[in-house]
C-alpha positions, 0 to 999 in steps of 0.5 A: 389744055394747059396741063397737057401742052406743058407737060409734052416732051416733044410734040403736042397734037391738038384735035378738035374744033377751033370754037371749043379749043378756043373756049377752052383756052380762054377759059384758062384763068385759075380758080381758087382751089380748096385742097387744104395742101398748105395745111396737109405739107405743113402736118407732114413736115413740122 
């Protein structure tokens, strides 16, 4: 959800029902992601 709306140029078109858009707003919150990107910038560079 927060992806798409601050990625929107101009205008932003939400559908849907108002319980799932709400549950997928306030289930927002940031996980923990094990990409290794750090590891794999820091090979790239250095």
């Amino acid at each position: 959800m927060y992806t798409g709306l601050t990625r929107a140029k101009k205008l932003a078109i939400i559908v849907g029902e108002k319980k799932a858009i709400s549950i997928a707003v306030n289930q927002g919150h940031r996980r923990q992601r094990y990409t290794r990107l750090v590891e794999r910038l820091c090979q790239k560079v250095f």
